[in-house]
N, C-alpha and C positions, 0 to 999 in steps of 0.2 A: 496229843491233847486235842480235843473236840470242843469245840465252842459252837452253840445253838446259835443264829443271828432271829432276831426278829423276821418275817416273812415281808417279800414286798407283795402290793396292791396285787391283789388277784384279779385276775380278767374274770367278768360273768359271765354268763351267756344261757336265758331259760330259753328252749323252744316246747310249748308248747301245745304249738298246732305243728302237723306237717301234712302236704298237699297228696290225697288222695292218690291212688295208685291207679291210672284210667283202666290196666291191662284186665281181661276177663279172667275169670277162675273156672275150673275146668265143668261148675254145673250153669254157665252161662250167668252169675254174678258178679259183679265189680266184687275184686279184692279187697281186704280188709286194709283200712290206715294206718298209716304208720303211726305208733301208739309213742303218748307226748314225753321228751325226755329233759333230763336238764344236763349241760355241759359248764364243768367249773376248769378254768384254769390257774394252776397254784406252783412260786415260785419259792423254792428253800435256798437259801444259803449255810453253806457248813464251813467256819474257819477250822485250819488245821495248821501244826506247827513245821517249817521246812525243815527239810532232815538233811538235803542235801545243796551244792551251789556248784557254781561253775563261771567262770572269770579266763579273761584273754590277757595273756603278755605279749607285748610286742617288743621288738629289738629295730634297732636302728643303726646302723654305721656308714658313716662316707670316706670317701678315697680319692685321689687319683686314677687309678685305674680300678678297673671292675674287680677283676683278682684277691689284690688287699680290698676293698670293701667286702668282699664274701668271704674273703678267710677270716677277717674282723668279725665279722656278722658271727660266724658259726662258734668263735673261741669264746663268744659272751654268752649266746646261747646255749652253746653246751657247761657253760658254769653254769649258768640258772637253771639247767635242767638237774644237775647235780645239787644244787641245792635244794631245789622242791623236793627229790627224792630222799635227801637226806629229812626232809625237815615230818615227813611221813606222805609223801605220795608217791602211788605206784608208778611204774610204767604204761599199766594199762589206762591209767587214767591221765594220760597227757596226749594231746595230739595235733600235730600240727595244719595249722590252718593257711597258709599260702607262705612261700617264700618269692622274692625278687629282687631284679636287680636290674636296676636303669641310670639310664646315662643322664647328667645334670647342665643344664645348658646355660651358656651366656648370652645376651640377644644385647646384637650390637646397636647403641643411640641411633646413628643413623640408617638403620635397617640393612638388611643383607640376610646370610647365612647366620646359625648363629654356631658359637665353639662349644665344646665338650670342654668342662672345665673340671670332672667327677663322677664321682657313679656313687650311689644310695644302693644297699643293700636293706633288705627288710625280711622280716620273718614273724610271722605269729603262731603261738601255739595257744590252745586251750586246756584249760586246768580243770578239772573236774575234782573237786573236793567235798571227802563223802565225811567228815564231822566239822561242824558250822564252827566249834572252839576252834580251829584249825585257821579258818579263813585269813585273819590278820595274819598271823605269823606266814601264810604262806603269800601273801601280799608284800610285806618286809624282805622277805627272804628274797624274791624274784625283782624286787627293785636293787636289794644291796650289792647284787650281780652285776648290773649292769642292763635291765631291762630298762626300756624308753619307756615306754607308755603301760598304765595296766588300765582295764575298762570292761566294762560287758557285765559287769555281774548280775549273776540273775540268779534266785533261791526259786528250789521246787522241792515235791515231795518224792521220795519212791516210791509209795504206795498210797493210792488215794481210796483204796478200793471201800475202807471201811467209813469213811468219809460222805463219800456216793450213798452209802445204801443209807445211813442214816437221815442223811440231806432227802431220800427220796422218799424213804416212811413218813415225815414229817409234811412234806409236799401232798403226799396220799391224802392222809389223815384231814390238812388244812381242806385240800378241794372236797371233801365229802361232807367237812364243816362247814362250809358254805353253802354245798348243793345242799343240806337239810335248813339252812336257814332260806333258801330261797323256795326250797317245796312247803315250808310251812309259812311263810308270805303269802303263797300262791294258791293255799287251802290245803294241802296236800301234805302227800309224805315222798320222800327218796324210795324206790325199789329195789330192785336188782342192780346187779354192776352192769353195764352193758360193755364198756371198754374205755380201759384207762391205756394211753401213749406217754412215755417217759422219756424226756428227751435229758439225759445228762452231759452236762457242760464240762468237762476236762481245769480243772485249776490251772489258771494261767500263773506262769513264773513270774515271781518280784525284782524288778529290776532296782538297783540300789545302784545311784551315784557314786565317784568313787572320791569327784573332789575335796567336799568337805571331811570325810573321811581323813584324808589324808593331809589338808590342811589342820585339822587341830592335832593329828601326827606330829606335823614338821612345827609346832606352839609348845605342844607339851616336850618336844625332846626327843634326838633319835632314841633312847631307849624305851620308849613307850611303845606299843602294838598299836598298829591303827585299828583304832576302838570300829565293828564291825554290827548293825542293828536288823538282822535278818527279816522282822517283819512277819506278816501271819499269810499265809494263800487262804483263798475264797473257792472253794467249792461248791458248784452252784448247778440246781438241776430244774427242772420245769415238768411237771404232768398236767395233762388233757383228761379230763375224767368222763364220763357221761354214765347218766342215771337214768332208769327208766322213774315217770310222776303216777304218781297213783293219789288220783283223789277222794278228798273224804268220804265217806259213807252216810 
């Protein structure tokens, strides 16, 4: 789905005049001027719908000793990885993001050393889930395991390619509508293209909180799916145009 946005403020910019070129020509006359152009600059936006998302489980467990905290760690982890795959994600699409395992301290009232009193084991993996219906359930899935925390989610597209080019015909188009209203301001007309620069902007990923999510979750009832609202990316590109001015006759 393509959504056209409105255009923001276009930059202007008429030159003109441009400064005489001092250097000789090869029958001993000053060179010819650089002949007057017009430079428009023109910004598209193109919404596009996310296809794809990606979200961080994390696992938490403490102990006594480091040992049981890590074998704790990996018996949950490895449920929840058992259930995202059950629930339709691959292997290739899960990956783990740091594991650790540190000691927990006690810090005595009146200062000294302080005791080991436990050890924190931790582990995060990233989930990569390629159909957005999917997102809740695989949210549920990895908490009913025994995940601590879930967070990160961020929606993008796979493919923005068709997005760009239309965001940048639209850009074109706008900067050339300007450059003729500014050459007939100015007496004139637009000419030639002299060089148009396209700078496309890459759609930044939507980050969606996960609390409220998950608070009207835990309102409505553990059988409900935390209700998930993807949201739209902004595809956004910028061209530099410049025109040669030809005035009227």
């Amino acid at each position: 789905m393509l959504t056209c946005r409105r255009p923001r403020d276009a930059a202007l910019l008429l030159l003109l005049a441009a400064a005489p070129v001092t250097a000789q020509g090869t029958a001993g006359l000053p060179a010819a001027t650089a002949p007057p152009r017009i430079v428009t600059i023109a910004t598209e936006e193109v919404e596009i719908a996310p296809d794809r998302a990606v979200l961080t489980f994390t696992v938490e467990t403490r102990s006594r000793t480091a040992a049981a905290a890590g074998t704790e760690n990996a018996r949950i982890q490895a449920a929840v990885l058992d259930t995202l795959r059950r629930v339709g994600i691959a292997s290739a699409q899960l990956r783990t993001q740091g594991v650790s395992i540190s000691p927990e301290y006690q810090y005595p009232r009146e200062g000294g050393r302080p005791t080991v009193i436990g050890y924190q084991a931790q582990n995060s993996i990233q989930v990569e889930v390629r159909q957005i219906s999917l997102i809740g359930t695989v949210i549920d899935a990895g908490l009913s395991r025994g995940a601590s925390d879930v967070g990160g989610l961020r929606f993008f597209a796979a493919s923005t390619e068709s997005a760009t080019r239309e965001a940048l015909r639209k850009a074109v188009l706008r900067a050339r509508a300007d450059a003729d209203a500014i050459a007939e301001a100015a007496g004139g007309r637009i000419g030639a293209v002299i060089e148009i620069i396209a700078s496309p902007i890459s759609a930044a990923p939507v980050f969606r909180e996960l609390a409220l999510a998950l608070a009207a979750r835990a309102e409505a009832g553990a059988d409900v799916t935390t209700p998930i609202e993807s949201g739209v990316l902004k595809v956004v590109v910028s061209v530099e145009a410049r025109f040669s001015f030809v005035l009227r006759q």
